[in-house]
BALOBA-1460 file (C-alpha; in Angstrom, 3 decimals):
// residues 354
<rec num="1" residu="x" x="0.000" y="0.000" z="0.000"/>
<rec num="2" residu="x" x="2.846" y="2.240" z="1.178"/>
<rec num="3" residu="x" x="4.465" y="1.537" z="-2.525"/>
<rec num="4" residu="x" x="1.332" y="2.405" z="-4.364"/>
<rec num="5" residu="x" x="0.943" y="5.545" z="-2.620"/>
<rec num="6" residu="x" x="4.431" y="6.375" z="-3.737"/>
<rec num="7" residu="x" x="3.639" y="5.583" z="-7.033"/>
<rec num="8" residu="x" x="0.238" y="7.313" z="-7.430"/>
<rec num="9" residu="x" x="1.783" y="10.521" z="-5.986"/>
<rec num="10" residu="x" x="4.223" y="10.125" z="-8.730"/>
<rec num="11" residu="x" x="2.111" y="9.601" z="-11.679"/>
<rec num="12" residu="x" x="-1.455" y="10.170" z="-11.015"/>
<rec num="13" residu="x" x="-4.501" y="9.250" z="-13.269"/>
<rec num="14" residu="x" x="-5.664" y="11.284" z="-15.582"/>
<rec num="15" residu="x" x="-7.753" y="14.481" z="-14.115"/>
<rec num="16" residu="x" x="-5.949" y="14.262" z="-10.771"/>
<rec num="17" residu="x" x="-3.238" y="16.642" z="-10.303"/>
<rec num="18" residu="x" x="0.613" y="16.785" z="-8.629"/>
<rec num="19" residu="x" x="0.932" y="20.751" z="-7.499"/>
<rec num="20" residu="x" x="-1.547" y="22.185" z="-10.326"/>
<rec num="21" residu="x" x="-0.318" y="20.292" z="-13.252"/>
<rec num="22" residu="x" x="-0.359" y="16.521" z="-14.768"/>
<rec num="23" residu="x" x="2.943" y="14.248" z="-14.090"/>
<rec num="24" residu="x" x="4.428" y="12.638" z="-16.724"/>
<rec num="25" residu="x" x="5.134" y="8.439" z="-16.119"/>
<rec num="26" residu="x" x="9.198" y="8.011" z="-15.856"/>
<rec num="27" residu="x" x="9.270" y="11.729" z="-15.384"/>
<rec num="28" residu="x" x="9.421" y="13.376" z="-12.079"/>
<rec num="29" residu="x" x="9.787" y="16.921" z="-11.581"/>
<rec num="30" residu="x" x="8.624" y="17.386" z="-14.997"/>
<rec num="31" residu="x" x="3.700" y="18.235" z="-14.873"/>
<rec num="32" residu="x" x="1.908" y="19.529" z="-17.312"/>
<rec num="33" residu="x" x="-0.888" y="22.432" z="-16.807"/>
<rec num="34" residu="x" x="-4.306" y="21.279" z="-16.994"/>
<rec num="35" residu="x" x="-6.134" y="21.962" z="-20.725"/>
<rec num="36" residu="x" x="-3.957" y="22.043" z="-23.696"/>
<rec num="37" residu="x" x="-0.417" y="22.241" z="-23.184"/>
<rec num="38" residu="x" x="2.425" y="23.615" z="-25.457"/>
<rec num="39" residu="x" x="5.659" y="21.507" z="-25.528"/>
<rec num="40" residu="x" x="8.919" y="22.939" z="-27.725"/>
<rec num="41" residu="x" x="11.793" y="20.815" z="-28.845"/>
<rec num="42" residu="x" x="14.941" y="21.672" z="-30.698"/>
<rec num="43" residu="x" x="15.835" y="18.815" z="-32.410"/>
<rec num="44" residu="x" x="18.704" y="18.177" z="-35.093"/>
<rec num="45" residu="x" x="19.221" y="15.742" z="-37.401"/>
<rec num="46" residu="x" x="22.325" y="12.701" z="-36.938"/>
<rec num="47" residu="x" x="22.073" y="10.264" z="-40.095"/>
<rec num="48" residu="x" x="19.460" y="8.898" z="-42.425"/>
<rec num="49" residu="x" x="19.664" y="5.344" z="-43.507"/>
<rec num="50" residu="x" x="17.164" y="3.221" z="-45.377"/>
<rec num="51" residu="x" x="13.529" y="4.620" z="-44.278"/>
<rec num="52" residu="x" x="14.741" y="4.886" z="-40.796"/>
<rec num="53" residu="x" x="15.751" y="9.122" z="-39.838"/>
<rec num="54" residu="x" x="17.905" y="9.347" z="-36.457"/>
<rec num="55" residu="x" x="17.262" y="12.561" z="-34.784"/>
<rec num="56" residu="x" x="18.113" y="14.024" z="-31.417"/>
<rec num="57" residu="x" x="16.490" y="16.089" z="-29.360"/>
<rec num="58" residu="x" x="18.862" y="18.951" z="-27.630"/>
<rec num="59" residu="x" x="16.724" y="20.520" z="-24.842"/>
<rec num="60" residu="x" x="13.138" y="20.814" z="-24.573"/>
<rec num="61" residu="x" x="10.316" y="23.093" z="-22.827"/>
<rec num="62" residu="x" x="7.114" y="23.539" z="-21.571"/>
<rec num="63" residu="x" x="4.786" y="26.966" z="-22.157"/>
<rec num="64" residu="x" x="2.454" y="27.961" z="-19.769"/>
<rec num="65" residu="x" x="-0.898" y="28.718" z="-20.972"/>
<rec num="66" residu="x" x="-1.531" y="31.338" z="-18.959"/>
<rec num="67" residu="x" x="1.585" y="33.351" z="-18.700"/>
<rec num="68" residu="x" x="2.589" y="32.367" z="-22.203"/>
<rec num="69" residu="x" x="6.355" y="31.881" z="-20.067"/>
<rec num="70" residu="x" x="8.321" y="28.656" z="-21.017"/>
<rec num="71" residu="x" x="10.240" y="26.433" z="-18.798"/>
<rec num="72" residu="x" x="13.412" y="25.818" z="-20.762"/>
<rec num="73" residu="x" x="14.824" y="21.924" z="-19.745"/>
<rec num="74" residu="x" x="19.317" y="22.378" z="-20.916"/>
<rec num="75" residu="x" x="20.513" y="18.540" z="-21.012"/>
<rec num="76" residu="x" x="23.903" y="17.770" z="-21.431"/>
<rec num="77" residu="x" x="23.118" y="14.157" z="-22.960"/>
<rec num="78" residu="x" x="20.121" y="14.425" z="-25.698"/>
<rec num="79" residu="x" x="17.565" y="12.011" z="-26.185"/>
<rec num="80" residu="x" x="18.109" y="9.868" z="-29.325"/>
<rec num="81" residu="x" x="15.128" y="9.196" z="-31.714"/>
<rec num="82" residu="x" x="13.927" y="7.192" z="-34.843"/>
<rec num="83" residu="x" x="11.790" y="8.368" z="-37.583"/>
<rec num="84" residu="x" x="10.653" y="5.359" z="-39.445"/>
<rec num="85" residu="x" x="8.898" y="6.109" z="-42.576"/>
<rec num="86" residu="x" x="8.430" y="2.840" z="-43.866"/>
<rec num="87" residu="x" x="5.242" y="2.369" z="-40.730"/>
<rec num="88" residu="x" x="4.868" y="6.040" z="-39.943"/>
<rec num="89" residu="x" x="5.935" y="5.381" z="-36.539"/>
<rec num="90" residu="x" x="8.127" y="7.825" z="-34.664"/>
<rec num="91" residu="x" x="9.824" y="6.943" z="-30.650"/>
<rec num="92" residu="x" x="12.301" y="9.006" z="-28.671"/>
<rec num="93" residu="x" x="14.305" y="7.075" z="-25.622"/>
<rec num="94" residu="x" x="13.823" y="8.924" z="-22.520"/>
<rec num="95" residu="x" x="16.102" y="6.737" z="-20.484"/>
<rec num="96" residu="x" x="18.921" y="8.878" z="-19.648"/>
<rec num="97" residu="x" x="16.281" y="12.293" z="-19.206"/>
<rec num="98" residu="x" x="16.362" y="12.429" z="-15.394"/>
<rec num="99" residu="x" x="19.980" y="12.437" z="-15.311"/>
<rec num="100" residu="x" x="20.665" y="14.463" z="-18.408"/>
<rec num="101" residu="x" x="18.748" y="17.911" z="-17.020"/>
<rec num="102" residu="x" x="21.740" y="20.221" z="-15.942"/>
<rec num="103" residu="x" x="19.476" y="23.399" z="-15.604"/>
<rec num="104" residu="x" x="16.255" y="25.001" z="-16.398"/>
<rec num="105" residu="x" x="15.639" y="28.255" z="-16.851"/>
<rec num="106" residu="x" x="12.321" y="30.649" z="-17.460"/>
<rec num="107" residu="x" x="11.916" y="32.299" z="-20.822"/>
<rec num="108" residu="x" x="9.499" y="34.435" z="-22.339"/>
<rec num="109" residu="x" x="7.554" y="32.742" z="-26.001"/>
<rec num="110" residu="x" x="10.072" y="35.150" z="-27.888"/>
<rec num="111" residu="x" x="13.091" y="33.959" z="-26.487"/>
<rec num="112" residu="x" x="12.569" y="30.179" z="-27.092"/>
<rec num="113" residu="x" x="13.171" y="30.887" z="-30.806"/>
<rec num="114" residu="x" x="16.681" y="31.784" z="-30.044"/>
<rec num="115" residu="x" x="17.298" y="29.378" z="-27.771"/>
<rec num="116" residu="x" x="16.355" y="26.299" z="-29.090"/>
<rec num="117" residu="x" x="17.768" y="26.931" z="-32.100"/>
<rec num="118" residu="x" x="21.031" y="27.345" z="-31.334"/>
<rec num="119" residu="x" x="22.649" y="26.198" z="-34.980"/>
<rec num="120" residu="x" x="21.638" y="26.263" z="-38.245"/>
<rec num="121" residu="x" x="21.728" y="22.219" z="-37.925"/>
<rec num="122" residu="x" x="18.294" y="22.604" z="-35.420"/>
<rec num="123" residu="x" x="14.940" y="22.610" z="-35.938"/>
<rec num="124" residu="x" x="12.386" y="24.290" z="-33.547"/>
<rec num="125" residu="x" x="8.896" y="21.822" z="-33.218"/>
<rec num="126" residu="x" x="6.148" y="22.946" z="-31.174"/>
<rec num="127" residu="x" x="3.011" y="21.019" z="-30.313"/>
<rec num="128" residu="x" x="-0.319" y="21.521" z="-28.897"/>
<rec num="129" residu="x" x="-1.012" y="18.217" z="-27.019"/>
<rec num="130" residu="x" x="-3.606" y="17.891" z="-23.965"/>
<rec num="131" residu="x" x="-3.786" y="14.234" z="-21.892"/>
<rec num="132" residu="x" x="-6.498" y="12.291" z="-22.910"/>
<rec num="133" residu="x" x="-6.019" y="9.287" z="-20.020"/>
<rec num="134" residu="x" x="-3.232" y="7.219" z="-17.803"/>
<rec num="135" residu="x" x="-3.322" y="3.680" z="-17.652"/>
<rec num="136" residu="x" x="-0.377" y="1.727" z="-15.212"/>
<rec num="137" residu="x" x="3.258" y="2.913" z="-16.684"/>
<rec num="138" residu="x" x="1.473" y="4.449" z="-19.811"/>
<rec num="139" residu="x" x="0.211" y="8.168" z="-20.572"/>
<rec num="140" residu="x" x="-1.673" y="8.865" z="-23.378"/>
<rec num="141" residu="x" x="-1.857" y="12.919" z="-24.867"/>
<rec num="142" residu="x" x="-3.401" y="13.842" z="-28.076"/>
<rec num="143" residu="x" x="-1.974" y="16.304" z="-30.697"/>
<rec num="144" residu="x" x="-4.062" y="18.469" z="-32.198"/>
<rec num="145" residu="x" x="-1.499" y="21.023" z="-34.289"/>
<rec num="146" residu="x" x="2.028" y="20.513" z="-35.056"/>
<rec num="147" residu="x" x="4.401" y="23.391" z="-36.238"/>
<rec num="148" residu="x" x="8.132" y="23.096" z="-37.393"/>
<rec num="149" residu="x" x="10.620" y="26.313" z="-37.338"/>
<rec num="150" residu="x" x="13.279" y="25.893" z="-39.862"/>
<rec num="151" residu="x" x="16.769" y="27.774" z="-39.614"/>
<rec num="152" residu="x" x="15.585" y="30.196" z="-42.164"/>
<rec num="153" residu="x" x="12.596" y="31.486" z="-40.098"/>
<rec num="154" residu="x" x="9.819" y="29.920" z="-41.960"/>
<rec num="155" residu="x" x="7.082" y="28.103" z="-39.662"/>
<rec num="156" residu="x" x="5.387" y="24.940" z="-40.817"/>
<rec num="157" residu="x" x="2.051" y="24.509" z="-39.545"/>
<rec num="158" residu="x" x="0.578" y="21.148" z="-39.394"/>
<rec num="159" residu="x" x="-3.323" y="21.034" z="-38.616"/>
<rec num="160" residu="x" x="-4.446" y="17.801" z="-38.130"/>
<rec num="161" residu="x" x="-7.921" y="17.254" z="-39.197"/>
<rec num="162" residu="x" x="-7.712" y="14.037" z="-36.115"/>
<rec num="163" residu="x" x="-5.902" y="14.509" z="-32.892"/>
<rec num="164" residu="x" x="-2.442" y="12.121" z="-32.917"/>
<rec num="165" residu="x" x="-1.580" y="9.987" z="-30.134"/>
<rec num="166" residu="x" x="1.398" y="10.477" z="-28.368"/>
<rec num="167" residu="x" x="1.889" y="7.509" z="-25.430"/>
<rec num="168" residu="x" x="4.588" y="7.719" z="-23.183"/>
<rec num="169" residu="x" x="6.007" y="4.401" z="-21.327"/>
<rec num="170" residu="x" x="7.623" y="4.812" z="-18.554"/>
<rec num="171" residu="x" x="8.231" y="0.571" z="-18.269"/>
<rec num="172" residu="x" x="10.181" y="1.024" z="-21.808"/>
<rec num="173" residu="x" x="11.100" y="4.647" z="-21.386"/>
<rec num="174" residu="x" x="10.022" y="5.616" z="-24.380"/>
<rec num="175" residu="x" x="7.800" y="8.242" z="-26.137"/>
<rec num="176" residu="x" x="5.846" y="6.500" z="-29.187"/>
<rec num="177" residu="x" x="3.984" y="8.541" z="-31.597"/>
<rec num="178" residu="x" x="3.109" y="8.240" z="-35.683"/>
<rec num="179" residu="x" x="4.271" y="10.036" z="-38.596"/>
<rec num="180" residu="x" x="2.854" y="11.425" z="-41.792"/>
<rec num="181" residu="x" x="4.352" y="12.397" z="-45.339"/>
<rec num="182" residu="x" x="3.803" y="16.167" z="-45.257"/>
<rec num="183" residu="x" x="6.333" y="15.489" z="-42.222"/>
<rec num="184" residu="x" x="9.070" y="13.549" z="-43.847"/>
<rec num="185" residu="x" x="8.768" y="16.100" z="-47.042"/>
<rec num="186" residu="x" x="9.769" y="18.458" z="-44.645"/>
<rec num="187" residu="x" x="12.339" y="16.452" z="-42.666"/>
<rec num="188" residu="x" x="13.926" y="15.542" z="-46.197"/>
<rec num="189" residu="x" x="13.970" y="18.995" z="-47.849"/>
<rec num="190" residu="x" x="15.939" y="20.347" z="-44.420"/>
<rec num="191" residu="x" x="18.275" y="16.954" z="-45.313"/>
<rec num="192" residu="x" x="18.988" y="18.564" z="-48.429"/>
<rec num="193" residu="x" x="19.800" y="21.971" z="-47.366"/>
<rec num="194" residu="x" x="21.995" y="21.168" z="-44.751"/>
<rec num="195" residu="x" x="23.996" y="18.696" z="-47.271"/>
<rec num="196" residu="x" x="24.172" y="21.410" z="-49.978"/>
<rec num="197" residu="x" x="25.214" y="23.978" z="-47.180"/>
<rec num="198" residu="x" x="21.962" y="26.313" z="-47.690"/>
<rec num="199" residu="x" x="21.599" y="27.483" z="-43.941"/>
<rec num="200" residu="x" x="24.386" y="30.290" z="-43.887"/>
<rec num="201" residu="x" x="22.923" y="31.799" z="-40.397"/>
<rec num="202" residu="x" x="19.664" y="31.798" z="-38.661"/>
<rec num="203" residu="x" x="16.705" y="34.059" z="-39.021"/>
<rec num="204" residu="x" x="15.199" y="34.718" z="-35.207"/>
<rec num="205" residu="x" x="12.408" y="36.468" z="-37.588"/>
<rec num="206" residu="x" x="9.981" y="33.715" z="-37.859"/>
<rec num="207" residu="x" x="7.953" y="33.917" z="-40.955"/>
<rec num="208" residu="x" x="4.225" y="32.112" z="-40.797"/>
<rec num="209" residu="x" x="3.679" y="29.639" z="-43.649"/>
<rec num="210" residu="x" x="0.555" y="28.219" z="-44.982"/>
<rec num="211" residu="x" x="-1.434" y="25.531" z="-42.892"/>
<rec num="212" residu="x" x="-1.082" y="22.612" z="-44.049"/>
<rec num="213" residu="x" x="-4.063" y="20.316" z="-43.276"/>
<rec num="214" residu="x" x="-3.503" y="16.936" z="-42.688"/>
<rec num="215" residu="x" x="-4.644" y="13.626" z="-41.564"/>
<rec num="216" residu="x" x="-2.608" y="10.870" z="-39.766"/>
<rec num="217" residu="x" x="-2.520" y="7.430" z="-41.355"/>
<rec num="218" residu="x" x="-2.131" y="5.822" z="-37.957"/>
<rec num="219" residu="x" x="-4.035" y="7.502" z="-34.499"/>
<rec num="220" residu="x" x="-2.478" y="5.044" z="-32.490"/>
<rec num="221" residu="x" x="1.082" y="4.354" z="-32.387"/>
<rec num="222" residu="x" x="3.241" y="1.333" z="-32.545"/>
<rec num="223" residu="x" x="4.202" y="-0.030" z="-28.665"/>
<rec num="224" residu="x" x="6.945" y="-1.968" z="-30.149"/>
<rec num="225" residu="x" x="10.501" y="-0.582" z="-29.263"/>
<rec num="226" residu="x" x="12.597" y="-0.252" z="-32.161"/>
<rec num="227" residu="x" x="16.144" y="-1.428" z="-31.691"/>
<rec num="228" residu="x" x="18.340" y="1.468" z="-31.276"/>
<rec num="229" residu="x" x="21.991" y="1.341" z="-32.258"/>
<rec num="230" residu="x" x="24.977" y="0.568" z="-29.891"/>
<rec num="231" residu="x" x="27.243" y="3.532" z="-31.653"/>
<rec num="232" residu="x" x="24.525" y="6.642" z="-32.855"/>
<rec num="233" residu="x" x="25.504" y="7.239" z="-36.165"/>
<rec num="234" residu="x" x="26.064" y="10.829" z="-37.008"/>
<rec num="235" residu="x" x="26.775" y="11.972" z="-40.758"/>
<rec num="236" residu="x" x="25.909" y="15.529" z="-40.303"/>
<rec num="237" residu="x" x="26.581" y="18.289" z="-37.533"/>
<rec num="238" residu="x" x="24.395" y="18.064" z="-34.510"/>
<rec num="239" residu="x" x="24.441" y="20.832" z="-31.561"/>
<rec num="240" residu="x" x="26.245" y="19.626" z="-28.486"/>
<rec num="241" residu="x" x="25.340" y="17.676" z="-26.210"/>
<rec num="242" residu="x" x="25.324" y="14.364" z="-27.854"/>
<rec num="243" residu="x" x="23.792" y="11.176" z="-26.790"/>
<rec num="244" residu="x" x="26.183" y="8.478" z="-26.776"/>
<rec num="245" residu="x" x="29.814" y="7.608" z="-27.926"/>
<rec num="246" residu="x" x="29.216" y="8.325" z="-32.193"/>
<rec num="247" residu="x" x="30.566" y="7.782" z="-35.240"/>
<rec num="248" residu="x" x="31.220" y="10.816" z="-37.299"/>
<rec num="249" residu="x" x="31.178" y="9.761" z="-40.728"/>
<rec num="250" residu="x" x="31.864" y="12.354" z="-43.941"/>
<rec num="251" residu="x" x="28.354" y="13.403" z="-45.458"/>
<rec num="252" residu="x" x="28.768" y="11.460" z="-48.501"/>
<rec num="253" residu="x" x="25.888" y="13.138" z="-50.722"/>
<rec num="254" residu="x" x="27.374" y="16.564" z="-51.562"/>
<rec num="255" residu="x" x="30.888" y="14.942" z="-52.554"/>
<rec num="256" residu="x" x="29.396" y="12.199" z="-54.827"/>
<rec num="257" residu="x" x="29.162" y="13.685" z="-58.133"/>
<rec num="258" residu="x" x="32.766" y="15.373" z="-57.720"/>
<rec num="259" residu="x" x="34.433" y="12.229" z="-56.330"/>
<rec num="260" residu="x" x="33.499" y="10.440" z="-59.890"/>
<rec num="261" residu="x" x="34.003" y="13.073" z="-62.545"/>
<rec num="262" residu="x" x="37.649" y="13.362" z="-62.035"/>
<rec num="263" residu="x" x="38.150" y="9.577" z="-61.642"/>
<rec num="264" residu="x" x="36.888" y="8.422" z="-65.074"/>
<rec num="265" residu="x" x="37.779" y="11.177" z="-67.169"/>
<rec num="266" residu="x" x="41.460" y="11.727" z="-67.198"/>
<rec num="267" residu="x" x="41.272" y="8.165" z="-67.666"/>
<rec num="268" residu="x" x="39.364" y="7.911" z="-70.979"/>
<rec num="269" residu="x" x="40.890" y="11.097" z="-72.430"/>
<rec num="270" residu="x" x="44.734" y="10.046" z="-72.246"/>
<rec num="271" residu="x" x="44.214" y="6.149" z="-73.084"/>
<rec num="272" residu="x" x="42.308" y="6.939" z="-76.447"/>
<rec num="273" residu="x" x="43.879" y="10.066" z="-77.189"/>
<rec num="274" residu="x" x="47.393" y="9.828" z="-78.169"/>
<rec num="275" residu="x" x="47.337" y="6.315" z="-79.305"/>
<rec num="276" residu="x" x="45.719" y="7.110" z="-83.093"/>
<rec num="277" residu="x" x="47.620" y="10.160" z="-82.782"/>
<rec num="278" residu="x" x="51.462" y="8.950" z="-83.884"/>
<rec num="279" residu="x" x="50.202" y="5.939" z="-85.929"/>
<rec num="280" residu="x" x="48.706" y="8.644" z="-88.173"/>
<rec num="281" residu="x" x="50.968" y="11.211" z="-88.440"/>
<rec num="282" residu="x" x="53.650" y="8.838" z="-90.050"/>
<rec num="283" residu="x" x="51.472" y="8.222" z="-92.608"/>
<rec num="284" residu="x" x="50.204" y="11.479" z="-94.042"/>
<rec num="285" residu="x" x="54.248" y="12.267" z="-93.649"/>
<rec num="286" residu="x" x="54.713" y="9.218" z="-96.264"/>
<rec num="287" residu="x" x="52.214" y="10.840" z="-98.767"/>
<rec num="288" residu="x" x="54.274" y="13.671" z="-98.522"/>
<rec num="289" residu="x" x="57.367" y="12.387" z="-99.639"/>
<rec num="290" residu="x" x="56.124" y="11.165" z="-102.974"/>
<rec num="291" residu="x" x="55.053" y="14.529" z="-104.395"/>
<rec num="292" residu="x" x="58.940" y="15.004" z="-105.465"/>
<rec num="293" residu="x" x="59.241" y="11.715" z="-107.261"/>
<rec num="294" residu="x" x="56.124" y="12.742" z="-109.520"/>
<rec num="295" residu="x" x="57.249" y="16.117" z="-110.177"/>
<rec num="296" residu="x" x="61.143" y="14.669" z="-110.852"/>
<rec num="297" residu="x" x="59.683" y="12.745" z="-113.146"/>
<rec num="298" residu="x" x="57.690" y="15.018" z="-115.441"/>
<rec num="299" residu="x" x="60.562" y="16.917" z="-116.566"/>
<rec num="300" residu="x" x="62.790" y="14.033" z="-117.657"/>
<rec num="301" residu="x" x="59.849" y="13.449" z="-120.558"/>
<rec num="302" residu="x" x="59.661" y="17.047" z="-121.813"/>
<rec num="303" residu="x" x="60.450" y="16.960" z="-125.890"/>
<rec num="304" residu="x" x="63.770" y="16.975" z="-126.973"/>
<rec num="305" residu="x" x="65.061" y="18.651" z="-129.836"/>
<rec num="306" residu="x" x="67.976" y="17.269" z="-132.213"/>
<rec num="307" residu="x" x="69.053" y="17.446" z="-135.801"/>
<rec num="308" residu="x" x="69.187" y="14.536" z="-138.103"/>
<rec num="309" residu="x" x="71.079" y="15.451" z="-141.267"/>
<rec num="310" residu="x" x="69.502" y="15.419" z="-144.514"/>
<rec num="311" residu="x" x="70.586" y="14.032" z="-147.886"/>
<rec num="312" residu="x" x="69.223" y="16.181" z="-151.216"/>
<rec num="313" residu="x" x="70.390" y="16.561" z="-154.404"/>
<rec num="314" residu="x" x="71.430" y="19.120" z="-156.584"/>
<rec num="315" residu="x" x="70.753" y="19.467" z="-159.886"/>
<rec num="316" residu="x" x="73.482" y="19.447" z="-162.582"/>
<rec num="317" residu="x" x="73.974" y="18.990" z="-166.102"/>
<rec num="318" residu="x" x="73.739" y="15.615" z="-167.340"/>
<rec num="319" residu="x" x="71.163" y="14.281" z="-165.131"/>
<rec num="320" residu="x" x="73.955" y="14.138" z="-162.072"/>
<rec num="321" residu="x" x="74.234" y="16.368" z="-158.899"/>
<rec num="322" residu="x" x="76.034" y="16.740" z="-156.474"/>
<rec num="323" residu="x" x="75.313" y="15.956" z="-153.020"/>
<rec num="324" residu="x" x="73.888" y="18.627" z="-150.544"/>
<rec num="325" residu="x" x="73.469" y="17.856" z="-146.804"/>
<rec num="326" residu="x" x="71.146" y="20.049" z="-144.796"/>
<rec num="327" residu="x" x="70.516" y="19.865" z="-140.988"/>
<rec num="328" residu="x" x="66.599" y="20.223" z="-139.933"/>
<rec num="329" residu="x" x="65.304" y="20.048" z="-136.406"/>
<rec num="330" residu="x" x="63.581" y="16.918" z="-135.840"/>
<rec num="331" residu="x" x="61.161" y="16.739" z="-132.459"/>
<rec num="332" residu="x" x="61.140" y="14.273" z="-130.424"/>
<rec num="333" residu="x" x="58.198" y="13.175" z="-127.792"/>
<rec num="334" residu="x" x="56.998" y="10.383" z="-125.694"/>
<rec num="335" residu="x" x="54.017" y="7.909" z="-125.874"/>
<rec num="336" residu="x" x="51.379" y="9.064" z="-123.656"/>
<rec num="337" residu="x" x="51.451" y="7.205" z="-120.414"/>
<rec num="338" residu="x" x="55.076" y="7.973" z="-119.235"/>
<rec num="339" residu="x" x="56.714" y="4.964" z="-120.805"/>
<rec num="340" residu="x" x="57.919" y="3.474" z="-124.826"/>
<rec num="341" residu="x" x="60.465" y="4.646" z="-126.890"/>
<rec num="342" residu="x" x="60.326" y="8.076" z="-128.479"/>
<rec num="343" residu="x" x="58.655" y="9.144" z="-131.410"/>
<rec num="344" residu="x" x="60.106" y="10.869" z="-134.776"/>
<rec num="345" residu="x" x="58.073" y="13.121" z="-136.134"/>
<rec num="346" residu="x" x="60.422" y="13.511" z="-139.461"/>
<rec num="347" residu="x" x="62.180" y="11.560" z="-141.379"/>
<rec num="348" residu="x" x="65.007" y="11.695" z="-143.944"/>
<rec num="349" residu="x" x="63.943" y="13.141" z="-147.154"/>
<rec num="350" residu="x" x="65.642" y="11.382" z="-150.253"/>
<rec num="351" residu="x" x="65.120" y="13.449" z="-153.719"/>
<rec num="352" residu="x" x="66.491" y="12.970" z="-157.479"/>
<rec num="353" residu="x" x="66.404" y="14.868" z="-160.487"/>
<rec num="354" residu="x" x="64.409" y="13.584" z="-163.259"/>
């Protein structure tokens, strides 16, 4: 009896209160007003494999309705999660919460956009959840609005046309709650900007977007724990503090299409390249050579001119003569073709007097 007294003091049943507000199972120290309750969370993203999304969540806080002032929760060890698209299910471990508060502090509505985003790696999400009912180690709140703050300023608003479960286990230590596309659009485009280096510095001026209405595949959410990893992978930068010991791997994304260009190009250009190149050249060098055998040769069969003598007679008395011997130019030329023996174009001339 004593023990359930301690426990129902701890984490009372739904409509019963712990010093004006609702206790959360697993979560002393830490109530929620009565009514709808704002909770803030600056979360970061580690590594994305597969449809699985490993986030952390850096600090946390809790906005009274009625004050509008925040009670801001500085960890030094954040609480790992897993977004699993593939069955819209989405859990945080809250096992190492009570020892991981250093601090907290009181901040006005204004202030909470500074500090929980402390990086341009961080994302500001703030939810309207009330509690709809406690059952042994389990607490069950409903979402009725979601809104993310990205680095740039510009607030996503999430209306949900049915409230979202969120259950929190304090036997597993774990906060279960579903997913929905719009979300992991969202979650992916900030993916991409942080992996293309688009977040230069953050913009405290928050910008309203348009609501985006939306309805939840799942209401309830999947009880079963998801195995987290021994080492929490981290590809891209994450605000201090971190969870556990990590792995701090290169982002591999923005580097992929460089890596390859330079790989497979110089290759290709200098193997296929030069080879033709001297085979060639000593050929159009031969053709060259036998333009002065051709033009040696035409002048060698240019006509040549000689004299051939020629016998005539002269007339005398008698009948008889006497001999006369002329000299005439007699041509000579080749056979077309380049090749025979020349060609006489005169011939000896032999005349007598009647």
């Amino acid at each position: 009896m004593a023990i359930n007294s301690v426990i129902g003091q701890q984490y009372p049943p739904a409509g019963q209160g712990t010093e004006g507000g609702y206790a959360i199972p697993g979560m002393p120290g830490i109530s929620l007003g009565p009514g709808t309750n704002t909770i803030a969370l600056s979360v970061s993203i580690a590594s994305q494999q597969g449809s699985q999304i490993y986030f952390q969540v850096n600090s946390f806080a809790i906005v009274d309705q009625q004050s509008q002032a925040a009670t801001v929760y500085t960890l030094s060890q954040a609480m790992p999660g897993i977004m699993d698209t593939g069955n819209n299910n989405v859990q945080v471990d809250v096992s190492k919460l009570q020892s991981s508060i250093q601090s907290t502090q009181q901040a006005s509505m204004s202030d909470l956009y500074t500090i929980l985003r402390p990086s341009v790696n961080s994302l500001m999400v703030l939810a309207q959840l009330a509690q709809q009912g406690a059952q042994g180690a389990q607490a069950t709140f409903q979402v009725q609005s979601l809104q993310v703050i990205m680095p740039d300023g510009q607030a996503n608003v999430f209306n949900l046309s049915q409230p979202m479960s969120v259950v929190v286990d304090s036997s597993a230590m774990r906060v279960y709650t579903v997913g929905f596309p719009q979300v992991y659009n969202l979650v992916n485009t900030f993916i991409m900007n942080i992996q293309n280096n688009y977040y230069t510095s953050i913009n405290y001026n928050v910008v309203a977007g348009p609501t985006i209405v939306v309805t939840p595949p799942v209401l309830y959410p999947i009880m079963a724990p998801i195995a987290f990893p021994a080492v929490w992978p981290v590809f891209y930068p994450v605000p201090v503090p971190v969870p556990m010991p990590v792995v701090t791997v290169t982002p591999l994304p923005p580097s992929v299409t460089p890596t390859k260009m330079p790989t497979v190009s110089p290759t290709v250009t200098h193997a296929a390249s030069p080879t033709p190149s001297p085979t060639k050249k000593p050929v159009l060098s031969a053709i060259a050579t036998k333009k002065p055998i051709s033009s040696a040769i035409i002048p060698t069969k240019k006509p040549v001119s000689t004299y051939k003598p020629i016998t005539t007679f002269k007339p005398t008395a008698g009948g008889g003569g006497g001999v006369i011997t002329t000299k005439k130019p007699i041509t000579t030329t080749h056979r077309p073709g380049g090749g025979g023996m020349p060609i006489a174009t005169r011939m000896p001339i032999t005349t007598k007097k009647p």
